[in-house]
Every structure is written in C-alpha cells, then in structure tokens.
C-alpha positions as CSV (number, residue, x, y, z in Angstrom):
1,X,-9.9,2.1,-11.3
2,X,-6.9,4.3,-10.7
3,X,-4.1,1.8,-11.5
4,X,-1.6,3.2,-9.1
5,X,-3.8,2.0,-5.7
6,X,-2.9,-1.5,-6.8
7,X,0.5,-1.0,-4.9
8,X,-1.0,-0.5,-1.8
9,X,-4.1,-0.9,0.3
10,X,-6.5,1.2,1.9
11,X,-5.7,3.0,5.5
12,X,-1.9,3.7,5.0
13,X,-2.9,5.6,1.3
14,X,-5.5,7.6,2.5
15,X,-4.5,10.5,5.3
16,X,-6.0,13.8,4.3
17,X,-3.7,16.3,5.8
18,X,-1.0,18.7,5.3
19,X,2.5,17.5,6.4
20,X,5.5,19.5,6.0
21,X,7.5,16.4,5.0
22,X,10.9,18.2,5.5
23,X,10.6,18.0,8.8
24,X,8.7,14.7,9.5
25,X,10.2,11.5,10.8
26,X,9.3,9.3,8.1
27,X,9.7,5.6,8.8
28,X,13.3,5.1,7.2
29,X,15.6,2.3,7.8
30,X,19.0,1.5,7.2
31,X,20.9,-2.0,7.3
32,X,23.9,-3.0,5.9
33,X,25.9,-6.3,4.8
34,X,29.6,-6.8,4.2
35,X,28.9,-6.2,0.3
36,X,25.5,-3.8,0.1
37,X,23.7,-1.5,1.6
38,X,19.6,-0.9,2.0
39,X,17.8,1.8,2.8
40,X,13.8,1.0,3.6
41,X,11.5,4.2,3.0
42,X,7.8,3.8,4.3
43,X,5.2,5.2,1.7
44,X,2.4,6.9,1.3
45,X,1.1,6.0,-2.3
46,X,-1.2,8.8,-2.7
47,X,-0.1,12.2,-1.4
48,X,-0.2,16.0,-2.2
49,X,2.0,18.8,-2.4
50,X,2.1,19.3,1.1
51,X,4.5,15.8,1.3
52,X,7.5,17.6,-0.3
53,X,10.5,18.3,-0.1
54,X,11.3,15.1,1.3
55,X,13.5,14.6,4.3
56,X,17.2,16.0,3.1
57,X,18.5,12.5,4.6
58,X,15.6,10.6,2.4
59,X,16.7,12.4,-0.4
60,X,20.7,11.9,0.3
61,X,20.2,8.3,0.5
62,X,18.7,7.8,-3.1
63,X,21.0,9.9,-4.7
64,X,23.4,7.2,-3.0
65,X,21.5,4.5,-4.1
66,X,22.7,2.5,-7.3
67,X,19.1,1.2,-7.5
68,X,15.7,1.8,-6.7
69,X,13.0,-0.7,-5.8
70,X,9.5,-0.6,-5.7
71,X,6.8,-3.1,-5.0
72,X,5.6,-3.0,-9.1
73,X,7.1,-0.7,-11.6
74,X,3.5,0.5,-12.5
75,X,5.2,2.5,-15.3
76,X,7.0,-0.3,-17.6
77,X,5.1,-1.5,-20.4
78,X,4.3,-5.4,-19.3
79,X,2.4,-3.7,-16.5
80,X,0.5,-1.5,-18.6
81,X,-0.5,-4.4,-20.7
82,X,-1.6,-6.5,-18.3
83,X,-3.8,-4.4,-16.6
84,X,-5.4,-3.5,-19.7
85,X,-5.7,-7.5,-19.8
86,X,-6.7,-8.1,-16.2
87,X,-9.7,-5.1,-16.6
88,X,-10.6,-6.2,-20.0
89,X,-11.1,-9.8,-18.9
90,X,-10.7,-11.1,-15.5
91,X,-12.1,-8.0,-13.6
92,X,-15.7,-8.2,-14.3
93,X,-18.6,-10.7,-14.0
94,X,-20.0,-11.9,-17.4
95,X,-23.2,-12.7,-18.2
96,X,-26.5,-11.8,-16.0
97,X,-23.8,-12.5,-13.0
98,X,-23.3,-9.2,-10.5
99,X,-21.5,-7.8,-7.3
100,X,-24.7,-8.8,-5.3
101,X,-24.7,-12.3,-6.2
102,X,-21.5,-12.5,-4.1
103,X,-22.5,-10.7,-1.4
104,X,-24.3,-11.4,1.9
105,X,-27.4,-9.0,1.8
106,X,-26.4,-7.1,5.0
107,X,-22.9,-6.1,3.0
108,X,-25.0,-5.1,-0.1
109,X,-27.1,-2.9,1.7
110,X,-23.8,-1.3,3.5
111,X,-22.5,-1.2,0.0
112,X,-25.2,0.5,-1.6
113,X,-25.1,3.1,1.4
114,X,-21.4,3.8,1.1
115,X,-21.4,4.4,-1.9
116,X,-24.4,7.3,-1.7
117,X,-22.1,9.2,0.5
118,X,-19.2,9.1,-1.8
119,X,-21.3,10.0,-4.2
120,X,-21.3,6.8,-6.7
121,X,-23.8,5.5,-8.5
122,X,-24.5,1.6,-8.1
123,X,-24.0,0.9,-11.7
124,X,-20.8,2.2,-11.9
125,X,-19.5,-0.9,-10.0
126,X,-22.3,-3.5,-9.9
127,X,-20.6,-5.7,-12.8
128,X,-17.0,-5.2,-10.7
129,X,-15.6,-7.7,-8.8
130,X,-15.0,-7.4,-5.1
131,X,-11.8,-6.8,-4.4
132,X,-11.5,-4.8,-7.6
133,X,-14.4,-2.8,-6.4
134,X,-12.9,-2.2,-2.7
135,X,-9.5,-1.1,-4.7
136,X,-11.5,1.6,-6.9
137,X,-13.6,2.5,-3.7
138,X,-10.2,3.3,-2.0
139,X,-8.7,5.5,-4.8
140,X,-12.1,7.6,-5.3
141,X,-11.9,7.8,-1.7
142,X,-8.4,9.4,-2.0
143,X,-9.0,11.3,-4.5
144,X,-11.9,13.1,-2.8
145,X,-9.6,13.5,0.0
146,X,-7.7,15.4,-2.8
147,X,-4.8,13.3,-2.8
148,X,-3.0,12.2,-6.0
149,X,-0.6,8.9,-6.8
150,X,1.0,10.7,-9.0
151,X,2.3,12.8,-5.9
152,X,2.8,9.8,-4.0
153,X,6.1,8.9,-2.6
154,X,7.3,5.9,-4.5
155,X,6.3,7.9,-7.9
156,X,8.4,10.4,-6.6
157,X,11.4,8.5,-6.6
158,X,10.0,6.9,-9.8
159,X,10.1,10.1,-11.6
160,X,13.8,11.0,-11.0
161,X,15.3,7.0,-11.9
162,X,17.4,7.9,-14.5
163,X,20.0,5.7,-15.3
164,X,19.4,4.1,-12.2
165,X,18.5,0.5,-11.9
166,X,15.1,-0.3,-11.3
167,X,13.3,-3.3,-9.8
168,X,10.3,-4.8,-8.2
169,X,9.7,-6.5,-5.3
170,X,6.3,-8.3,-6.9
171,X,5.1,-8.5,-10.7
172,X,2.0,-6.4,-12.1
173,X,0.1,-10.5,-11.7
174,X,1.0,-11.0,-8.4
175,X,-0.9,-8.0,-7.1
176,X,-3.4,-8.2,-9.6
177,X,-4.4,-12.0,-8.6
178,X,-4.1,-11.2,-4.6
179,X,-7.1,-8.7,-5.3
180,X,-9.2,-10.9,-7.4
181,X,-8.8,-13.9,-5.5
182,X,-9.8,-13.1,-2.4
183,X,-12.3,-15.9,-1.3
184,X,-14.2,-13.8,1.7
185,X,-16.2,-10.3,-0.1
186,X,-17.7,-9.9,2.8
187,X,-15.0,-9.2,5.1
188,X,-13.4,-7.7,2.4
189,X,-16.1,-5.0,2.6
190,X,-16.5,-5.4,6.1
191,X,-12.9,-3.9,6.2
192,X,-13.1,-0.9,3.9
193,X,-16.1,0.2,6.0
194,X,-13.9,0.0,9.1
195,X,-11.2,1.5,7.6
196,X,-13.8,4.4,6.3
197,X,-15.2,4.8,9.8
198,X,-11.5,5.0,11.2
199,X,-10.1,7.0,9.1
200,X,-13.1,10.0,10.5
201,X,-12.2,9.3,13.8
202,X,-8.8,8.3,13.7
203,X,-7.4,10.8,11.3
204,X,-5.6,12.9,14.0
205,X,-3.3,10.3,15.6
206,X,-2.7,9.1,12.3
207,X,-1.1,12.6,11.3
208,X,0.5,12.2,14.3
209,X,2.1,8.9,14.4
210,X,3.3,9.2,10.4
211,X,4.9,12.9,11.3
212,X,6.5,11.3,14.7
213,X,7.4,8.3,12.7
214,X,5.6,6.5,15.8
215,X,5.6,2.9,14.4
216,X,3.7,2.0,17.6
217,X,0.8,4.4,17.2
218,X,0.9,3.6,13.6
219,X,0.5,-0.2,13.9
220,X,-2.1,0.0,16.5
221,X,-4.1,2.0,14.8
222,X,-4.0,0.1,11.3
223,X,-3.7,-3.4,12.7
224,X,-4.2,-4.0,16.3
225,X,-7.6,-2.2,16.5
226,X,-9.0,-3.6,13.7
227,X,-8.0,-7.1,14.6
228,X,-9.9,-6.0,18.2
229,X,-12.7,-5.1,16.6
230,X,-12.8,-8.2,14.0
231,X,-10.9,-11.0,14.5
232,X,-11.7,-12.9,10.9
233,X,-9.9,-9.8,9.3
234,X,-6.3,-11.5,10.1
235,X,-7.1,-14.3,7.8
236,X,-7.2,-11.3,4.9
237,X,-4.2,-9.6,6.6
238,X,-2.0,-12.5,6.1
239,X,-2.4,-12.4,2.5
240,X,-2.8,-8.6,1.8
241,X,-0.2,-7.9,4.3
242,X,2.2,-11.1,6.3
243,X,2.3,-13.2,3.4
244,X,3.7,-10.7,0.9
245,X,6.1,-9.4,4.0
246,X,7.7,-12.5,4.0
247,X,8.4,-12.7,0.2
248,X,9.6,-8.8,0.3
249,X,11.9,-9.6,2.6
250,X,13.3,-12.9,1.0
251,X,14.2,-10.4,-2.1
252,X,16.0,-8.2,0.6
253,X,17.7,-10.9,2.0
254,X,19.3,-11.1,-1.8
255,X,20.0,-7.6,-2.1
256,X,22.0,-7.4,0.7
257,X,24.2,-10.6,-0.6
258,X,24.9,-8.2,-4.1
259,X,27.4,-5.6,-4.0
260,X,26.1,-1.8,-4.2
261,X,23.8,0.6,-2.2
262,X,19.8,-0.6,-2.9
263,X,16.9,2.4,-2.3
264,X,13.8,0.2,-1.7
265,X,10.1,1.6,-1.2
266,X,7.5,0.0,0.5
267,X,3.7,1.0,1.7
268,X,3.9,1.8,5.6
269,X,2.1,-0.7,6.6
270,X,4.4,-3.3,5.3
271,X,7.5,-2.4,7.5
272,X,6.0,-1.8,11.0
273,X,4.8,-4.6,13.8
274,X,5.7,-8.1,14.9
275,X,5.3,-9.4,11.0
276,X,6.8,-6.4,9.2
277,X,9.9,-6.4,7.3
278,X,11.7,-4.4,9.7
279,X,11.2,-6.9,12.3
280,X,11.4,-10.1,10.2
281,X,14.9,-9.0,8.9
282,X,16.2,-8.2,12.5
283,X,15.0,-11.8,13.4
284,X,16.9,-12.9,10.5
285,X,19.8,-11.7,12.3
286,X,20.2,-8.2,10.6
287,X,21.3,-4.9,12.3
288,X,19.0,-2.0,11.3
289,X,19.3,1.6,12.0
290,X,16.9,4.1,11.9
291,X,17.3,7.1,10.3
C-alpha cells in the first residue's frame, strides 16, 4: 500500500484528467482573527503534471504563510516507523484467518470481480484487512489513472517547507486506526464499488466542478448521491469524513487564537457541505472569504 493514500479517501484522490491548475478555481479559503490569519487549500492527494503551476494567489499565500499544515506529515520519521509497525503487525490477519472470513459472500464475489478488472490477483490482498485493502485498492486505482502522490498538492507544498513550521492536523495512528477499525467491511466495499462505478460516469462533472471550484456540484456528487443511493454509508461518513471535520476544525479554532499567518491543507472533501470545515467554522461565528 502506497502510504501517501492514508491522507485521504477514495473519490476526491482519484480524477483522471488534465487541468491547467493556473487557471482553475481551486477551493481556497481565507479567514482571519485579530491575531492570525488562515488560509484553507482543498487537495487533491494524487495528481499529475497537468495540476501545476498552481494558482499565483495559492502560491502568494504560502509564501505568506509562517507555517504549513497538513493532515499527517507523512514524511517525518515517527510516521515512517509506525507504518512500518502498523503493516508489519496490525494490518494483516494471522493464522488460517483471511479477507473472506469477514466478508458477506455477495461482497467477496464483487471483490473478486473488481479486482480482475484492475488487474490484481486475489492473493495479493486475501491476508489484508478491509479497510487496508480498500486504501491499497484506491491507490492502485490512481495510479492506473496515472496519477502520482508524490505530485499531489499537499506534497507539493511539502516539498518547498523550508524553514517553515510544519504541523499536523491528525497523527500517523489516528488515520492508521480509523482504517483498521472500521466495524462494517461490507459497506466499506459496498462504497469503493460505488465510488468506482461513479467515478466512469461521473468523471466529467467532477472535472468540472474542481476547475469551477463548484463546491455544490462537488459535494453532491461525492456525498449527497451516494447517501441517495445508500443510506448506511453515513454511518461510515461520520467517521471517515464529519467526525474528523470537527476535530480539524477544533485545531483551527487554536490557530487562529496564535499570532502569525497559518497555510493549512486539507482533502476536498473535508471543507465543502453542511458538515465541512468551511461551514462549521462560519457557524462558529468566523468570517471566511473566498479566494
């Protein structure tokens, strides 16, 4: 598994196209406090060439920006160490134990198809748990789309830190546990087959809403229709999604009571709709602005 997809979930990483990112309307917020300033960049954790340059106003900001924050700092070496930990031990079954012993068999038999069209064999994921095998489903599945997370927004900014401070909204074992502890593999599954089936249908007005910066479009299309469609998903939303909002935006909340100018980076999906941080800090009485 491609450690960078741990920072972010399925449909917002995964847009195969071309965008000419200078000229997008990337979903950029900014709000400010008597003592700080914070900017709010939506990413795309796996990206291509085709993303850059960036936005001259994206770009202006972080060079503003005393610090940058991320949702993990993927790069530092307490992160390195414990995924080697969480894959050595925690990610895989033991014994005669196997992905199909926690699956229903209708979800095995999707599984099994799935993975023949992308190509992978069985036995490369059979002894993986679920959500760990949804997470490396989702990166090969970016990949193929020939989209890298090396090229992905937030390692972007990553890349030119400096002698800038750096911090992180969630630690390396807080997004490693909210994978492996999801209770429901079925739905789990049931969801990354949506998302797949979506994504080939979908893939247009997706391109579209990103490059419009059409939260609207956006949210509809990575929430409200798959809530339509199945209504158990929101009980893994609010943990993959609403729950981790809420804690994001306590750390905001603090960020904005410092003194300086904060650069913060965020998966898409994370800021937009009714429970996204944009919203949940304006009902916190917060003035944002988009840029």
């Amino acid at each position: 598994m491609n450690k960078k997809f741990i920072a972010g979930f399925i449909l917002y990483a995964i847009f195969s196209f071309q965008l000419i990112a200078s000229e997008d309307r990337a979903m950029f917020w900014r709000v400010d406090s008597a003592q700080a300033t914070v900017y709010l960049l939506g990413s795309i954790h796996f990206a291509d060439a085709g993303f850059y340059p960036l936005r001259a106003e994206i770009e202006q900001a972080f060079a503003a920006s005393e610090t940058l924050v991320v949702e993990v700092d993927m790069d530092s070496p307490e992160s390195s160490a414990r995924m080697q930990y969480f894959m050595q031990k925690e990610a895989l079954y033991t014994g005669e134990e196997t992905l199909r012993d926690n699956l229903s068999e209708t979800t095995y038999h999707e599984l099994r198809a799935y993975l023949k069209t992308l190509g992978i064999p069985l036995a490369l994921v059979e002894k993986q748990k679920p959500g760990v095998v949804v997470l490396t489903l989702a990166a090969i599945q970016a990949e193929q789309a020939g989209l890298r997370p090396e090229l992905g927004i937030d390692q972007h900014f990553l890349n030119k830190v400096e002698d800038k401070k750096l911090l992180a909204l969630e630690t390396m074992d807080e997004q490693l546990k909210l994978f492996l502890n999801i209770e429901d593999a079925d739905l789990l599954f049931q969801d990354l087959f949506y998302s797949q089936e979506m994504l080939e249908s979908e893939r247009n007005n997706l391109i579209i809403a990103w490059k419009q910066g059409d939260e609207k479009s956006m949210h509809k299309l990575l929430f409200e229709d798959v809530l339509n469609e199945n209504a158990a998903i929101i009980a893994l939303y609010e943990k993959l999604y609403f729950q981790r909002n809420i804690k994001m935006v306590a750390s905001i909340k603090n960020y904005l009571k410092q003194e300086g100018d904060y650069f913060v980076i965020v998966g898409a999906g994370h800021l937009i709709g009714d429970k996204g941080i944009v919203q949940l800090l304006h009902n916190a009485g917060y003035q944002l602005v988009r840029l």
